[in-house]
N, C-alpha and C positions, 0 to 999 in steps of 0.2 A: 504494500500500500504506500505512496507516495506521500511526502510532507503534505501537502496539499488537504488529498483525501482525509488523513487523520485530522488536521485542525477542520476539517468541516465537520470530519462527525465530532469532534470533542466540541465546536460551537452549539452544532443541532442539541447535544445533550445539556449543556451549559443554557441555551435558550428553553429547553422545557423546561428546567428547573428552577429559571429565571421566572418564566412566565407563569410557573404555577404559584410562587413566593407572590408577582405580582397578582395574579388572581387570586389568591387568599388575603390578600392587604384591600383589594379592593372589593371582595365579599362584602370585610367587615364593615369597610368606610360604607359603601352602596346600603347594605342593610339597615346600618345606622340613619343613610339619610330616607329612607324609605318609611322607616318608620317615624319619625321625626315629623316627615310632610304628612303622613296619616292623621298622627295627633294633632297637629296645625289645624289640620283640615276639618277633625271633628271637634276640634276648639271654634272652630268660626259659625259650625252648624249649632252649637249652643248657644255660642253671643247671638247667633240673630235669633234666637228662640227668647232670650233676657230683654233684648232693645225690643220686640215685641211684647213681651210683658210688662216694660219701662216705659211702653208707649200705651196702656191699656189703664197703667197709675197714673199717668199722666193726665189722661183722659178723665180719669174718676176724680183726681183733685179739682180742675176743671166745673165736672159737673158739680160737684157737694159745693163749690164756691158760688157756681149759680143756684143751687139751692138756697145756699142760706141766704142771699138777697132776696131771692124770690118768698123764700117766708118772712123777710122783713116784710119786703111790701103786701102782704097776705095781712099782717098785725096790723100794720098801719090806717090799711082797708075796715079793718070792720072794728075796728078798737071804742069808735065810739056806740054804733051800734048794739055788738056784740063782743062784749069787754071778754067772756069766757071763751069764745074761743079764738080772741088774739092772741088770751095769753096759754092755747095748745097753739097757738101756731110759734109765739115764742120757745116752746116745748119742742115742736118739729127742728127750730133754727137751733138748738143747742145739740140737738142729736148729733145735726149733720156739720155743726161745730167739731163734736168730739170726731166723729166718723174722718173728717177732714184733719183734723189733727195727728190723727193715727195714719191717714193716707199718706201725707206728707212723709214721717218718719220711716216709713216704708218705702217710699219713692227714693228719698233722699239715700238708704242704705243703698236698696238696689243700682241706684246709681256710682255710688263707690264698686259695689262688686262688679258691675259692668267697666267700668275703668280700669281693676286692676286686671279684666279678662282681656280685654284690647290690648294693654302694655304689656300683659303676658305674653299673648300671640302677636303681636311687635318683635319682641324680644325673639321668642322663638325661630321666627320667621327668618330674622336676621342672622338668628344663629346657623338656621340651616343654608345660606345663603352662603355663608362664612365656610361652612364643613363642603359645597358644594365647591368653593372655589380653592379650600385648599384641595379636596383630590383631585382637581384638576392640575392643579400645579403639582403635586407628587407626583401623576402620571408625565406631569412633561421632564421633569425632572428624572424619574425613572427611566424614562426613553432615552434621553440625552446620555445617562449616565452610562444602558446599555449598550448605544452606540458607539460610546468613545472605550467600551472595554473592549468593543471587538474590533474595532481600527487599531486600540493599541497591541493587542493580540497579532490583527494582520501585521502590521509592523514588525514585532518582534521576531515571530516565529516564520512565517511564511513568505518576505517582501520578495525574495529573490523568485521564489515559484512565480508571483504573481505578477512580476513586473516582467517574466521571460512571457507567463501568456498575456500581458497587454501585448507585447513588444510583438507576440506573432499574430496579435489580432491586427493591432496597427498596419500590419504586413496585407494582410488579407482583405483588409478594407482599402489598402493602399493599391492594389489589384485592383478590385475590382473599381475604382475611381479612373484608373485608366483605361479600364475598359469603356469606361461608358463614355469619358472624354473624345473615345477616338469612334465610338459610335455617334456623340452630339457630333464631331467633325464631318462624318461620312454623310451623316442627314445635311447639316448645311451646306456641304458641296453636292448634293441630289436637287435641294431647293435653288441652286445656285442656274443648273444648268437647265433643269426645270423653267425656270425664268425666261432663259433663251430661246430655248424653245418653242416655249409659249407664246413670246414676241414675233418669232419667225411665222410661226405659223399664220399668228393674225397678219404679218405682213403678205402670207401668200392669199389667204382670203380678201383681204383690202385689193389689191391686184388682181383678182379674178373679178370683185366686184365692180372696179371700173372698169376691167376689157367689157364686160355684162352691158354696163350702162353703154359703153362707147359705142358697141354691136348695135345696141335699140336703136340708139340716135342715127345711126348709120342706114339702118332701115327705115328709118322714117322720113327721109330726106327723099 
């Protein structure tokens, strides 16, 4: 077996055990972010389950505030009237005092936990963003790394095998470049005389075609 031969299979073995190193490095990294965007993702399908329910207190503080105006003006309405039931409508407007008080506190919390849900899945986001670009760069750097151990390899061990087969490929391509140079030659000296040819000819048809006309005129006189 030839130097040659041996450093290619001692690379091919060297490259699978490279590339399995790197496909086990990148399992882990890929799983990790795999998983990472899962949980994002089913983070984001709760936040908007929360801003909908953030938006449904919203709604209720809202209405209980239009409430208890509207039982103010309900008291105010029949007060002289009906003194007893201004003051259940007073009764009504306290309810929905306290009801509104507790909506608030409620609003208000779920609003902090909605915040630290979004800063969460912010954070996360960026994290994964961050884990996605460093294996990127590991992979470029793994490459890089791979290709200059096997240039330095080519180098050491095999330069001379592989510079005698550039050197007889150079040969061979240097062949057949003459070849074809001296075939480009042979075609432009075929278009060359082609040319001539072609001229003569139209010169013998322009010639026949005035004997042609001269003949008519001749007869027609």
């Amino acid at each position: 077996m030839s130097i040659l031969k041996r450093f290619v299979t001692t690379v091919h073995a060297s490259v699978d055990r490279t590339l399995a190193g790197i496909e086990n490095h990148e399992a882990v990294v890929d799983a990790a972010l795999t998983e990472s965007r899962q949980a994002v993702a089913r983070a984001r399908v709760r936040l908007a389950r929360l801003e909908k329910d953030g938006s449904q207190q919203r709604n209720r503080v809202t209405e209980l505030t239009s409430q208890i105006g509207l039982w103010n003006e309900r008291a105010r309405s029949v007060a002289t009237a009906d003194r007893e039931k201004a003051l259940a409508c007073i009764q009504r407007r306290r309810q929905c005092e306290q009801e509104l008080h507790s909506a608030k506190a409620q609003m208000h919390e779920h609003e902090k936990i909605i915040k630290r849900v979004r800063d969460s899945i912010s954070d996360s986001s960026n994290r994964v963003q961050a884990l996605q670009a460093q294996r990127n760069q590991m992979r470029s750097r793994e490459a890089a790394a791979y290709a200059g151990q096997i240039v330095h390899k080519l180098d050491g061990r095999v330069g001379d095998d592989v510079e005698a087969a550039i050197e007889r490929w150079e040969v061979t391509v240097g062949q057949a470049e003459v070849l074809t140079d001296h075939y480009v030659v042979t075609d432009s000296a075929d278009e060359l005389a082609d040319g001539f040819i072609t001229a003569e000819e139209n010169l013998l048809l322009e010639s026949e075609l005035d004997a042609l006309l001269k003949e008519e005129g001749t007869n027609h006189e």
